[in-house]
Structure formats: structure tokens, C-alpha cells
C-alpha positions in Angstrom: 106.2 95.0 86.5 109.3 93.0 85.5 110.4 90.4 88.2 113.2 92.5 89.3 111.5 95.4 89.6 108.9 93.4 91.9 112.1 92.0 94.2 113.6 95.7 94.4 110.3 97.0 95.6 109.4 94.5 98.5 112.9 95.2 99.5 112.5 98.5 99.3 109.0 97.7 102.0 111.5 95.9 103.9 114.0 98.5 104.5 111.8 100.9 105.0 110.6 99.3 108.3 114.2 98.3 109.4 116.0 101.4 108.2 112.7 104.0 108.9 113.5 105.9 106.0 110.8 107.4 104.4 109.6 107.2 101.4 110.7 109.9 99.2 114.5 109.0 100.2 113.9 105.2 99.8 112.9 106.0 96.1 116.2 108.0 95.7 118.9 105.2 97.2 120.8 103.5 94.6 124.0 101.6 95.3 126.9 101.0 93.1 128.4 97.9 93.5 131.6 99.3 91.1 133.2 101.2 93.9 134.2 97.8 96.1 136.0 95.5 94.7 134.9 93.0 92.0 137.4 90.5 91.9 136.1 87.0 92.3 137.5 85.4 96.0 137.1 82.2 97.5 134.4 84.0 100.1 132.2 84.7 96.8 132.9 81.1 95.9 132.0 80.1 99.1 129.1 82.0 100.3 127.9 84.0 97.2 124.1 83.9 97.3 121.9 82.7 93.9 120.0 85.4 94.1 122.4 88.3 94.5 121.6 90.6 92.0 125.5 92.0 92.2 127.5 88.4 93.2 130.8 88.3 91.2 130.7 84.4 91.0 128.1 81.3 91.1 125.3 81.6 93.6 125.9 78.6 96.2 122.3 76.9 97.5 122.0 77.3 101.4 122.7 73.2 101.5 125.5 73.3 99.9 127.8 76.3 102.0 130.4 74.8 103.4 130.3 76.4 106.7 133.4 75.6 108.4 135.6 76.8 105.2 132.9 79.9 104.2 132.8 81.8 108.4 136.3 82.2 108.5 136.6 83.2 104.9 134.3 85.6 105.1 135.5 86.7 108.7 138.8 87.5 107.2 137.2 89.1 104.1 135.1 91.7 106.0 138.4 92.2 108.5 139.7 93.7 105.8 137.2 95.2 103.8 135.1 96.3 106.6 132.6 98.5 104.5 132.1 96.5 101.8 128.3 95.1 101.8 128.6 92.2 99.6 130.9 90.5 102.1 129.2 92.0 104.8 126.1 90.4 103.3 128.1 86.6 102.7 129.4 86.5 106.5 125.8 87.8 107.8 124.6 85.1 105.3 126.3 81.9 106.3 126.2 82.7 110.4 122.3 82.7 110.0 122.9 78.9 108.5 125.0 78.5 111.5 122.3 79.3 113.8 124.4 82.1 114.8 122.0 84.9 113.7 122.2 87.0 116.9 126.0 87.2 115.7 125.3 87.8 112.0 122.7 91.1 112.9 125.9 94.0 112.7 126.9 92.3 109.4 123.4 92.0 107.8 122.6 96.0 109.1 126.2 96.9 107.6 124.8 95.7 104.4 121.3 96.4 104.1 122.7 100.4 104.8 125.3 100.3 102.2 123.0 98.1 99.8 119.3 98.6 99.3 119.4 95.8 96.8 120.1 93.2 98.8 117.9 90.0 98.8 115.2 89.9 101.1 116.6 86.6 102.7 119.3 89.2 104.3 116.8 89.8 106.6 115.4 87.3 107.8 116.7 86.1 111.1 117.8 82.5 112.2 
């Protein structure tokens, strides 16, 4: 088992206890990142995670988001992209560093529906 193939299964695990989908469906989900846009944005600059499978720019460390310029980028983003789950996923993803994960929980579940390849750390709560 390649490593990918090991990360999409345990997320797989994951979302199957968050989303209670069984099985047979879970196997079936695929998500195709080509239908919202991929134009690189100062959000993705700002908040893109390394481990993204489908970021359009440079992965930032958790240490090094700029919080106060990456919330209301991403704010704005999702505004007015509302469905899209890779900016769903950025705004969930720096609130949590803000210790605002309570916040972040519509934004990470907007995601993890839309996406079922998005990285475990989505889900974990601050």
C-alpha cells in the first residue's frame, strides 16, 4: 500500500464515523477538485495546507500562518465561494490555530462533505 493510498484510507475511517456513511458508499465517493476554481489566491498563499493533496500553491507550516492576514482572507474567500471545500477547508484550518475551533466546525463539515480527501488534521478539533 502506497503512502497515499494509506492516508485516503484512514480518512476514509474517519469520515465514516463523522459522516455515518457506510461502507459500500464510502468506497464509491470521489471528489474532483477541477470543478472549483484553481487559480492560485492570496488565501491559498496564506493558509494552504502541506499536506493537501489538491492545494494550488505551497503548503504553509501551522507556525508560520499568518493569522491576522489568513481569517479574513479566507473569510472573504468562502463569502464568495461558499461551496468550495478547499477554502472551506483553509478558513476551518486557520480558526482551529486560532483557538477558535467551536467557530471553524460548519467550515471543516462543509469540507469534509464536499471532499473525502481531505487531510485528517481537518478533523481534529482545537
Amino acid at each position: 500500500m502506497t503512502r497515499a493510498s494509506a492516508f485516503l484510507f484512514i480518512l476514509a475511517a474517519s469520515l465514516l464515523s463523522s459522516l455515518r456513511v457506510d461502507a459500500a458508499e464510502a468506497l464509491f465517493l470521489r471528489f474532483d477538485p477541477s470543478t472549483y476554481s484553481q487559480l492560485v489566491t492570496s488565501y491559498d498563499q496564506l493558509a494552504a495546507h502541506p499536506d493537501d493533496p489538491f492545494k494550488v500553491s505551497a503548503g504553509v507550516a501551522e507556525r508560520q500562518v499568518n493569522l491576522a492576514d489568513a481569517i479574513p482572507a479566507c473569510q472573504e474567500a468562502v463569502a464568495q465561494d461558499p461551496k468550495n471545500p478547499r477554502l472551506n477547508y483553509q478558513l476551518a484550518r486557520v480558526l482551529g490555530y486560532s483557538g477558535r475551533g467551536r467557530e471553524a466546525i460548519p467550515y471543516r463539515r462543509a469540507a469534509v462533505e464536499a471532499d473525502t480527501s481531505i487531510p485528517p488534521n481537518l478533523l481534529r478539533q482545537r
